[in-house]
VMD Tcl script that draws the C-alpha trace (Angstrom):
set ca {
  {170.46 -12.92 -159.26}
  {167.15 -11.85 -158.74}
  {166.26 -8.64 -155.59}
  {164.96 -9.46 -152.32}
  {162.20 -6.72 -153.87}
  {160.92 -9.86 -156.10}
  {159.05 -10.70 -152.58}
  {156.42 -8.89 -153.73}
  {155.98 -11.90 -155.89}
  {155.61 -14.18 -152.71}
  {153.12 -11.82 -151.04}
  {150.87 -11.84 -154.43}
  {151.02 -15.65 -155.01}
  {150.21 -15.96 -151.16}
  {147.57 -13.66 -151.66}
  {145.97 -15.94 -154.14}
  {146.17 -18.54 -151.01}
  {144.02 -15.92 -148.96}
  {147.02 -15.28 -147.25}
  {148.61 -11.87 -145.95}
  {152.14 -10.36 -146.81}
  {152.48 -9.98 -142.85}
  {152.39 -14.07 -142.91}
  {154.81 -13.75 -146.02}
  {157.21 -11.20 -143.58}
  {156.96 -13.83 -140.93}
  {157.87 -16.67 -142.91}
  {160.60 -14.65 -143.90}
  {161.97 -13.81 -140.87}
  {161.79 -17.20 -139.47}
  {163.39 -18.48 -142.20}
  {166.74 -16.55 -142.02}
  {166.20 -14.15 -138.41}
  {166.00 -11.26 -139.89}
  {163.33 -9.37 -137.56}
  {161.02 -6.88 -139.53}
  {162.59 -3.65 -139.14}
  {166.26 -5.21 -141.03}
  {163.88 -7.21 -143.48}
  {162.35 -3.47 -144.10}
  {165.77 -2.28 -144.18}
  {167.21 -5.35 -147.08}
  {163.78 -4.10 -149.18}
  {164.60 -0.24 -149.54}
  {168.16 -1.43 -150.66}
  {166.90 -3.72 -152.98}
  {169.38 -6.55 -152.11}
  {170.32 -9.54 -154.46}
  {168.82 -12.95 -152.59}
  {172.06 -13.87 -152.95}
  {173.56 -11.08 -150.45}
  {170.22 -11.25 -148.55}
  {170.80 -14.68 -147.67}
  {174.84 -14.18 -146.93}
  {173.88 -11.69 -144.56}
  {171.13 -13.49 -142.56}
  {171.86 -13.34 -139.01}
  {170.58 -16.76 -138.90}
  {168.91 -19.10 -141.01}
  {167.10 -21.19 -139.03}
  {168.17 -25.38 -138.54}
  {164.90 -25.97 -138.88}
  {164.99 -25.23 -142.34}
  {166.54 -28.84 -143.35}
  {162.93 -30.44 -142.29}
  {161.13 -28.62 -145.39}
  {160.87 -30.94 -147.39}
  {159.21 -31.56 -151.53}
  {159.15 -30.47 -155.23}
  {160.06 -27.08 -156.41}
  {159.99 -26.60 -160.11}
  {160.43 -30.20 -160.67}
  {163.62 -30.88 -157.81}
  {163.81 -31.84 -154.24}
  {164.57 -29.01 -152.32}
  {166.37 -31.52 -149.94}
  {168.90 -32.02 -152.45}
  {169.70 -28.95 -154.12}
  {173.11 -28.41 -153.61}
  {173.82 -24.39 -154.06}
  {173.27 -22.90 -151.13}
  {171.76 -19.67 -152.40}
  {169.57 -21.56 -154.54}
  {168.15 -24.16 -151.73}
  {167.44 -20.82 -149.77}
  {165.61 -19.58 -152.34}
  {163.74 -23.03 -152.96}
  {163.05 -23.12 -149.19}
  {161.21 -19.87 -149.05}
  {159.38 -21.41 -152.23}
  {157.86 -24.04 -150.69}
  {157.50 -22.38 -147.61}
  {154.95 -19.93 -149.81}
  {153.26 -23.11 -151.26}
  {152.24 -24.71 -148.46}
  {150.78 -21.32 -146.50}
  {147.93 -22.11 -148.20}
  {147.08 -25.51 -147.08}
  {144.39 -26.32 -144.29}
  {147.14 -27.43 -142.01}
  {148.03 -23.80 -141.65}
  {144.93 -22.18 -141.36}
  {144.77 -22.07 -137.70}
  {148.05 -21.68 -136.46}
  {148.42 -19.09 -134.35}
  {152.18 -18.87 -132.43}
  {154.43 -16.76 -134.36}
  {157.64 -18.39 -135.86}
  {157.04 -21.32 -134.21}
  {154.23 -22.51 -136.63}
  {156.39 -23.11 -139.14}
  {158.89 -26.05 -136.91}
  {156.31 -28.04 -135.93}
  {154.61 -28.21 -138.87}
  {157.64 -29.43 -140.82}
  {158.22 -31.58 -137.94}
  {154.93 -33.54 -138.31}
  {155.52 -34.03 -142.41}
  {157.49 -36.99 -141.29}
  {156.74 -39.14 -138.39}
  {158.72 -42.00 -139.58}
  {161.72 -41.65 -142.06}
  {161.45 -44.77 -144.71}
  {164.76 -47.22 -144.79}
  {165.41 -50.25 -147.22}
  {165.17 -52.28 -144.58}
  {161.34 -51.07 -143.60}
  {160.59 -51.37 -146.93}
  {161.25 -54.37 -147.75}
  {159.47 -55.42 -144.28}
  {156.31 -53.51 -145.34}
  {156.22 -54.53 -149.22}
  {156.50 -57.93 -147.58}
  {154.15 -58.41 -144.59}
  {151.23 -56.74 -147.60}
  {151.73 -59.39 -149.78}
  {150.90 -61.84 -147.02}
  {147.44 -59.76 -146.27}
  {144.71 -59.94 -148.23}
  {141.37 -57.46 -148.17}
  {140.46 -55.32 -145.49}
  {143.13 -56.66 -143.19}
  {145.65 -55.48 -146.02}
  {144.02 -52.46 -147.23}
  {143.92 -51.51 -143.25}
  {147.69 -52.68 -142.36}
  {148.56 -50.15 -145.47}
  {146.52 -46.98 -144.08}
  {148.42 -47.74 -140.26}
  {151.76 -47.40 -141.94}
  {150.73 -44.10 -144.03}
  {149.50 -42.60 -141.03}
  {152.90 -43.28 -139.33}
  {154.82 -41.92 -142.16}
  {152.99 -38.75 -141.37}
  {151.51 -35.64 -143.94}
  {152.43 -37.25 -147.10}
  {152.46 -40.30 -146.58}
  {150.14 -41.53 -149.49}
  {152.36 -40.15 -151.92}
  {155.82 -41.42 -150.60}
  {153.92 -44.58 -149.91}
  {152.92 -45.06 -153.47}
  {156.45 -43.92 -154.54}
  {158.52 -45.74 -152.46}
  {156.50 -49.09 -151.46}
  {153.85 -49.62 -154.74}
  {151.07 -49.54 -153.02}
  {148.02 -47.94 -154.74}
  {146.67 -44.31 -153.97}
  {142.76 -45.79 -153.89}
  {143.50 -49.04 -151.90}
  {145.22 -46.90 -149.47}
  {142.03 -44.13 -149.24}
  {139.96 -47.24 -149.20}
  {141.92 -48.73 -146.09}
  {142.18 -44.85 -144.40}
  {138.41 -45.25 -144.32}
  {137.91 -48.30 -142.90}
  {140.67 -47.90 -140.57}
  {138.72 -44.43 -139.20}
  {135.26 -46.20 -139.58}
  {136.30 -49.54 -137.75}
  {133.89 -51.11 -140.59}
  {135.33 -53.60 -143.05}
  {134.39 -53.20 -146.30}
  {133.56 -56.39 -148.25}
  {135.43 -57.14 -151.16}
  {132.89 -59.22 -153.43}
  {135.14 -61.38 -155.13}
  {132.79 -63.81 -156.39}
  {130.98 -60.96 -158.18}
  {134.04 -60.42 -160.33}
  {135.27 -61.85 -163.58}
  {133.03 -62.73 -166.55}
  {129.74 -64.27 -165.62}
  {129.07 -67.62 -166.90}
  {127.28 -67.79 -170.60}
  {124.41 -70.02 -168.26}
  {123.94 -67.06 -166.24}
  {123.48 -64.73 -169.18}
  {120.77 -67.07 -170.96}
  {119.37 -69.08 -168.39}
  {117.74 -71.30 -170.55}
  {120.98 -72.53 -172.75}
  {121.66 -76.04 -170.83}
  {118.69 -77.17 -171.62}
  {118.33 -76.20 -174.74}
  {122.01 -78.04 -175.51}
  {120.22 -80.65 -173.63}
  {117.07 -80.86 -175.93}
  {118.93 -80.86 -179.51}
  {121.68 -82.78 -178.59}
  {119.29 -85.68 -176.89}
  {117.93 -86.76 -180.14}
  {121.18 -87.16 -181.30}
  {122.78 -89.22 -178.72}
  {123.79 -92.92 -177.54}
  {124.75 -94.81 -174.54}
  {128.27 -95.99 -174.13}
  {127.71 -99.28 -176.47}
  {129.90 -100.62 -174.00}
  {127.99 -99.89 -171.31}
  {131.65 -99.26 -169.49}
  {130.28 -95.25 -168.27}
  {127.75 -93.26 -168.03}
  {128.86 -91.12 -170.91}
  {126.63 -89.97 -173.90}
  {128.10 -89.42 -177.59}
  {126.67 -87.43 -179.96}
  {126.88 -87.32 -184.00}
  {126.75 -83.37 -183.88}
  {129.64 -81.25 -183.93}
  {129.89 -77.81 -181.79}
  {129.35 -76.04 -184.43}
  {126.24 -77.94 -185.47}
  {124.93 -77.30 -181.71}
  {125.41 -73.33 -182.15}
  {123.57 -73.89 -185.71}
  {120.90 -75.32 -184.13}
  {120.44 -73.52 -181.51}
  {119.94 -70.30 -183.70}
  {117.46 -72.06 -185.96}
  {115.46 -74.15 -183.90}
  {115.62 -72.44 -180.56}
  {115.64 -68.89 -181.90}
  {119.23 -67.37 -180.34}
  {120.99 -64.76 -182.15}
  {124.19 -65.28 -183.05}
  {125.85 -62.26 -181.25}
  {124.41 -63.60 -178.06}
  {125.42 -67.26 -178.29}
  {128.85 -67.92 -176.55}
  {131.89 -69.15 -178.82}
  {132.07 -72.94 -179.91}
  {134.47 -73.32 -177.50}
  {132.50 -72.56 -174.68}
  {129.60 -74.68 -176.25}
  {131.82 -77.65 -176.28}
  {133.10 -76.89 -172.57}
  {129.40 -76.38 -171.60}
  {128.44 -80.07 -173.34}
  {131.13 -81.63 -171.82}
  {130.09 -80.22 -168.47}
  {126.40 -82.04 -169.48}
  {128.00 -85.48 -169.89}
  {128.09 -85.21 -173.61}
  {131.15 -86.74 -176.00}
  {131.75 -85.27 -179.15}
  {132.77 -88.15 -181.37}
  {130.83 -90.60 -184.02}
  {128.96 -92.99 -182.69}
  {130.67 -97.04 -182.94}
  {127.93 -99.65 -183.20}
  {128.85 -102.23 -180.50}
  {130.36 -105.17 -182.32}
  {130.42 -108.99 -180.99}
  {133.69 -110.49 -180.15}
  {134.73 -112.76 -182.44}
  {135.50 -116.84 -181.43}
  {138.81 -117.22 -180.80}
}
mol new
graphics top color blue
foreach p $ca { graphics top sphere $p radius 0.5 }
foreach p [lrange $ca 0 end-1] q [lrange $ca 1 end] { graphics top cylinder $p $q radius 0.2 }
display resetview
Protein backbone atom coordinates (compact mmCIF):
# COMPACT_ATOMS: atom_id res chain seq x y z
CA UNK A 1 0.00 0.00 0.00
CA UNK A 2 1.35 3.05 -1.12
CA UNK A 3 2.35 6.35 1.91
CA UNK A 4 0.17 9.19 2.45
CA UNK A 5 3.87 10.88 1.49
CA UNK A 6 2.94 9.82 -2.32
CA UNK A 7 0.75 13.23 -2.00
CA UNK A 8 3.45 14.89 -3.20
CA UNK A 9 2.39 13.25 -6.38
CA UNK A 10 -1.11 15.03 -6.16
CA UNK A 11 0.42 18.45 -5.40
CA UNK A 12 2.84 18.04 -8.65
CA UNK A 13 0.11 16.77 -11.05
CA UNK A 14 -2.10 19.70 -9.61
CA UNK A 15 0.63 21.86 -10.18
CA UNK A 16 0.60 21.07 -13.82
CA UNK A 17 -3.26 22.31 -13.46
CA UNK A 18 -1.82 25.76 -12.15
CA UNK A 19 -2.99 24.68 -9.01
CA UNK A 20 -1.40 24.99 -5.38
CA UNK A 21 -0.56 22.11 -2.84
CA UNK A 22 -2.56 24.38 -0.23
CA UNK A 23 -5.74 23.56 -2.66
CA UNK A 24 -4.32 19.87 -2.72
CA UNK A 25 -4.25 20.10 1.55
CA UNK A 26 -7.76 21.38 1.34
CA UNK A 27 -9.12 18.87 -0.82
CA UNK A 28 -7.62 16.62 1.45
CA UNK A 29 -8.98 17.63 4.43
CA UNK A 30 -12.41 17.92 3.16
CA UNK A 31 -12.27 14.76 1.89
CA UNK A 32 -11.65 12.73 5.14
CA UNK A 33 -11.63 15.88 8.16
CA UNK A 34 -8.47 15.72 8.89
CA UNK A 35 -7.64 19.58 9.62
CA UNK A 36 -4.01 20.63 8.56
CA UNK A 37 -2.04 20.36 11.58
CA UNK A 38 -3.10 16.09 11.88
CA UNK A 39 -2.74 15.95 7.94
CA UNK A 40 0.93 17.51 8.80
CA UNK A 41 1.11 15.12 11.53
CA UNK A 42 -0.05 11.59 9.05
CA UNK A 43 2.94 13.14 6.52
CA UNK A 44 6.01 13.11 9.03
CA UNK A 45 4.84 9.47 9.91
CA UNK A 46 4.63 8.51 6.55
CA UNK A 47 1.30 6.58 6.92
CA UNK A 48 0.02 3.78 4.49
CA UNK A 49 -3.37 5.37 2.65
CA UNK A 50 -4.67 2.50 3.89
CA UNK A 51 -4.22 3.49 7.78
CA UNK A 52 -4.62 7.17 6.69
CA UNK A 53 -7.97 6.55 5.57
CA UNK A 54 -8.96 4.06 8.72
CA UNK A 55 -8.09 6.77 10.87
CA UNK A 56 -9.97 9.72 9.26
CA UNK A 57 -12.02 11.39 11.74
CA UNK A 58 -14.48 11.71 9.07
CA UNK A 59 -14.75 11.18 5.55
CA UNK A 60 -17.09 13.34 4.34
CA UNK A 61 -20.94 11.96 2.86
CA UNK A 62 -20.44 14.10 0.34
CA UNK A 63 -17.93 12.05 -1.08
CA UNK A 64 -20.60 9.49 -2.75
CA UNK A 65 -21.60 12.54 -5.28
CA UNK A 66 -17.99 12.36 -7.05
CA UNK A 67 -18.64 10.84 -9.62
CA UNK A 68 -16.41 9.40 -13.27
CA UNK A 69 -13.46 7.38 -14.71
CA UNK A 70 -10.34 6.67 -12.87
CA UNK A 71 -7.86 4.54 -14.67
CA UNK A 72 -10.51 3.09 -16.78
CA UNK A 73 -13.41 2.31 -13.65
CA UNK A 74 -16.22 4.17 -12.12
CA UNK A 75 -15.23 5.39 -8.98
CA UNK A 76 -18.99 4.97 -8.02
CA UNK A 77 -18.59 1.40 -8.14
CA UNK A 78 -15.40 0.40 -6.82
CA UNK A 79 -16.08 -1.75 -4.15
CA UNK A 80 -12.81 -1.72 -1.66
CA UNK A 81 -13.14 0.82 0.47
CA UNK A 82 -9.50 1.85 0.70
CA UNK A 83 -9.28 1.79 -2.89
CA UNK A 84 -12.57 4.06 -3.70
CA UNK A 85 -10.86 6.51 -1.14
CA UNK A 86 -8.00 6.56 -2.96
CA UNK A 87 -9.94 6.86 -6.41
CA UNK A 88 -11.96 9.71 -4.81
CA UNK A 89 -9.02 11.87 -3.99
CA UNK A 90 -8.02 10.96 -7.73
CA UNK A 91 -10.60 12.51 -9.32
CA UNK A 92 -10.92 15.04 -6.89
CA UNK A 93 -7.14 16.12 -8.26
CA UNK A 94 -8.44 15.84 -11.90
CA UNK A 95 -11.03 18.01 -11.90
CA UNK A 96 -9.10 21.04 -9.77
CA UNK A 97 -8.08 21.97 -12.89
CA UNK A 98 -11.21 22.59 -14.74
CA UNK A 99 -12.77 26.19 -15.30
CA UNK A 100 -15.59 25.28 -13.01
CA UNK A 101 -13.12 25.60 -10.20
CA UNK A 102 -11.26 28.47 -11.00
CA UNK A 103 -13.19 30.88 -9.02
CA UNK A 104 -14.35 29.24 -6.11
CA UNK A 105 -13.57 30.81 -3.25
CA UNK A 106 -15.37 29.21 0.22
CA UNK A 107 -13.16 26.75 1.74
CA UNK A 108 -14.39 23.05 1.93
CA UNK A 109 -17.49 23.91 0.80
CA UNK A 110 -16.40 24.29 -2.93
CA UNK A 111 -15.98 20.97 -3.33
CA UNK A 112 -20.17 19.86 -2.27
CA UNK A 113 -21.67 21.99 -4.44
CA UNK A 114 -19.75 21.42 -7.19
CA UNK A 115 -20.35 17.67 -7.12
CA UNK A 116 -23.81 18.56 -6.41
CA UNK A 117 -24.37 20.41 -9.73
CA UNK A 118 -22.60 17.33 -11.91
CA UNK A 119 -26.05 15.91 -11.79
CA UNK A 120 -29.20 17.81 -11.88
CA UNK A 121 -31.27 14.99 -12.97
CA UNK A 122 -30.32 11.25 -12.31
CA UNK A 123 -31.25 9.17 -15.71
CA UNK A 124 -33.93 6.09 -15.15
CA UNK A 125 -35.13 3.46 -17.82
CA UNK A 126 -38.17 4.85 -17.68
CA UNK A 127 -36.84 8.61 -18.78
CA UNK A 128 -35.03 7.05 -21.23
CA UNK A 129 -37.11 5.42 -23.00
CA UNK A 130 -39.45 8.69 -22.78
CA UNK A 131 -36.59 10.83 -24.20
CA UNK A 132 -35.21 8.28 -26.96
CA UNK A 133 -38.88 8.37 -27.84
CA UNK A 134 -40.38 11.90 -27.90
CA UNK A 135 -36.67 12.60 -30.37
CA UNK A 136 -37.66 10.31 -32.78
CA UNK A 137 -40.96 12.13 -33.17
CA UNK A 138 -38.90 15.66 -33.68
CA UNK A 139 -37.29 16.46 -36.52
CA UNK A 140 -34.56 19.56 -37.10
CA UNK A 141 -34.15 22.35 -34.96
CA UNK A 142 -37.14 21.48 -32.84
CA UNK A 143 -35.22 18.06 -32.17
CA UNK A 144 -31.76 19.18 -32.11
CA UNK A 145 -33.21 21.92 -29.43
CA UNK A 146 -35.54 19.37 -27.33
CA UNK A 147 -32.00 17.31 -27.06
CA UNK A 148 -29.78 20.38 -25.72
CA UNK A 149 -32.97 21.16 -22.89
CA UNK A 150 -32.57 17.65 -21.60
CA UNK A 151 -28.53 17.83 -21.49
CA UNK A 152 -28.73 20.94 -19.72
CA UNK A 153 -31.03 19.27 -17.11
CA UNK A 154 -28.83 16.35 -16.72
CA UNK A 155 -26.32 18.89 -15.58
CA UNK A 156 -22.06 19.07 -16.12
CA UNK A 157 -21.79 16.08 -18.21
CA UNK A 158 -24.50 15.74 -19.66
CA UNK A 159 -23.30 15.44 -23.37
CA UNK A 160 -21.37 12.54 -22.56
CA UNK A 161 -23.94 10.47 -20.46
CA UNK A 162 -26.38 11.68 -23.05
CA UNK A 163 -24.52 10.13 -25.89
CA UNK A 164 -23.87 7.03 -23.68
CA UNK A 165 -26.97 6.37 -22.31
CA UNK A 166 -29.70 7.82 -24.92
CA UNK A 167 -27.65 7.68 -28.63
CA UNK A 168 -27.89 10.87 -29.33
CA UNK A 169 -24.93 12.44 -31.21
CA UNK A 170 -22.15 14.71 -29.53
CA UNK A 171 -22.43 17.40 -32.71
CA UNK A 172 -26.31 17.39 -33.03
CA UNK A 173 -26.38 18.04 -29.42
CA UNK A 174 -23.55 21.18 -29.66
CA UNK A 175 -25.54 22.12 -32.67
CA UNK A 176 -28.93 22.25 -30.63
CA UNK A 177 -26.87 23.92 -27.31
CA UNK A 178 -26.33 26.73 -29.80
CA UNK A 179 -29.42 27.35 -31.06
CA UNK A 180 -31.07 26.79 -27.87
CA UNK A 181 -28.62 29.85 -26.32
CA UNK A 182 -28.99 31.85 -29.65
CA UNK A 183 -32.91 31.50 -29.92
CA UNK A 184 -31.98 31.24 -33.85
CA UNK A 185 -32.92 28.10 -35.75
CA UNK A 186 -30.56 26.89 -37.88
CA UNK A 187 -31.80 25.64 -41.28
CA UNK A 188 -31.21 22.26 -42.17
CA UNK A 189 -30.98 22.34 -46.16
CA UNK A 190 -32.27 19.14 -46.96
CA UNK A 191 -32.93 19.62 -50.47
CA UNK A 192 -29.24 20.48 -50.92
CA UNK A 193 -28.34 16.95 -49.94
CA UNK A 194 -27.94 13.70 -51.80
CA UNK A 195 -26.44 13.37 -55.29
CA UNK A 196 -27.39 16.12 -57.67
CA UNK A 197 -29.17 15.12 -60.70
CA UNK A 198 -26.80 14.15 -63.91
CA UNK A 199 -29.19 17.30 -65.65
CA UNK A 200 -27.87 19.53 -63.14
CA UNK A 201 -24.26 18.55 -63.70
CA UNK A 202 -24.47 19.00 -67.66
CA UNK A 203 -27.17 21.24 -68.25
CA UNK A 204 -27.33 20.67 -71.70
CA UNK A 205 -27.85 16.60 -71.65
CA UNK A 206 -31.87 16.53 -72.18
CA UNK A 207 -31.61 18.06 -75.07
CA UNK A 208 -29.01 16.60 -76.45
CA UNK A 209 -30.91 12.95 -75.69
CA UNK A 210 -33.61 14.93 -77.23
CA UNK A 211 -31.73 15.84 -80.54
CA UNK A 212 -30.18 12.22 -81.38
CA UNK A 213 -32.87 10.30 -80.29
CA UNK A 214 -35.55 12.55 -82.47
CA UNK A 215 -34.26 11.34 -85.70
CA UNK A 216 -34.70 8.08 -84.60
CA UNK A 217 -38.16 8.04 -83.39
CA UNK A 218 -42.00 7.23 -84.23
CA UNK A 219 -45.41 7.97 -83.09
CA UNK A 220 -47.42 5.31 -81.39
CA UNK A 221 -48.59 3.60 -84.90
CA UNK A 222 -51.56 3.19 -82.98
CA UNK A 223 -52.03 6.46 -82.25
CA UNK A 224 -53.42 4.94 -78.66
CA UNK A 225 -50.60 7.58 -76.53
CA UNK A 226 -48.54 10.06 -76.79
CA UNK A 227 -45.51 7.88 -76.48
CA UNK A 228 -42.38 7.96 -78.82
CA UNK A 229 -40.22 4.68 -79.64
CA UNK A 230 -36.98 4.71 -80.68
CA UNK A 231 -34.68 2.06 -82.71
CA UNK A 232 -31.58 3.07 -80.45
CA UNK A 233 -30.57 1.29 -77.51
CA UNK A 234 -29.10 3.15 -74.21
CA UNK A 235 -26.09 2.30 -74.98
CA UNK A 236 -26.27 3.60 -78.53
CA UNK A 237 -27.56 7.06 -76.90
CA UNK A 238 -24.27 7.25 -74.57
CA UNK A 239 -22.29 6.32 -77.97
CA UNK A 240 -23.66 9.02 -79.55
CA UNK A 241 -23.59 11.37 -77.35
CA UNK A 242 -19.70 11.07 -77.01
CA UNK A 243 -19.23 11.18 -80.77
CA UNK A 244 -21.56 13.53 -82.06
CA UNK A 245 -22.12 15.83 -79.15
CA UNK A 246 -18.56 15.73 -77.84
CA UNK A 247 -19.08 14.29 -73.92
CA UNK A 248 -16.43 12.39 -72.35
CA UNK A 249 -17.09 9.31 -71.20
CA UNK A 250 -16.11 9.79 -67.47
CA UNK A 251 -18.62 12.58 -67.36
CA UNK A 252 -21.63 10.92 -68.97
CA UNK A 253 -23.94 9.25 -66.30
CA UNK A 254 -24.38 5.29 -66.40
CA UNK A 255 -26.81 3.69 -69.07
CA UNK A 256 -29.05 3.28 -66.50
CA UNK A 257 -29.55 6.68 -65.71
CA UNK A 258 -29.66 7.46 -69.56
CA UNK A 259 -32.52 5.14 -69.92
CA UNK A 260 -34.31 6.63 -66.67
CA UNK A 261 -33.57 10.13 -68.09
CA UNK A 262 -35.28 9.00 -71.74
CA UNK A 263 -38.01 7.59 -70.17
CA UNK A 264 -38.52 10.74 -68.15
CA UNK A 265 -38.52 12.53 -71.99
CA UNK A 266 -41.40 10.34 -73.22
CA UNK A 267 -39.12 8.03 -75.05
CA UNK A 268 -39.73 3.91 -75.37
CA UNK A 269 -36.94 1.82 -75.90
CA UNK A 270 -38.23 -0.94 -78.15
CA UNK A 271 -38.21 -1.62 -82.19
CA UNK A 272 -40.41 0.12 -83.96
CA UNK A 273 -43.89 -2.18 -85.38
CA UNK A 274 -45.16 -0.81 -88.68
CA UNK A 275 -48.94 -0.38 -88.11
CA UNK A 276 -50.61 -3.27 -89.88
CA UNK A 277 -54.39 -3.28 -91.30
CA UNK A 278 -56.84 -5.55 -89.71
CA UNK A 279 -57.60 -8.23 -91.63
CA UNK A 280 -61.59 -9.05 -92.94
CA UNK A 281 -63.04 -11.24 -90.80
Amino acid sequence: MKSITDKVYYVAKAEKKGRTKAEVDEIVCWLTGYSQKELEAQLKKQTDFETFLAEAPQMNPARALIKGVVCGVRVEDIQEPTMQGIRYLDKLIDELGCSRFQNHQQGGKVWVQTFKKRRVMELTEELKITYIETATTLRGSDRRVFMARIVKNLGAGGQSLAARELGWCRNTIRKGLRELESGKRIEDKFSARGRKKAEEKLPSLLADIRAIVDGQSQTDPTFQSQRLYTRLSVAEVRKQLILQKGYRDDDLPTKETIRVKLNGLGYRLRAVQKSRPKKDS
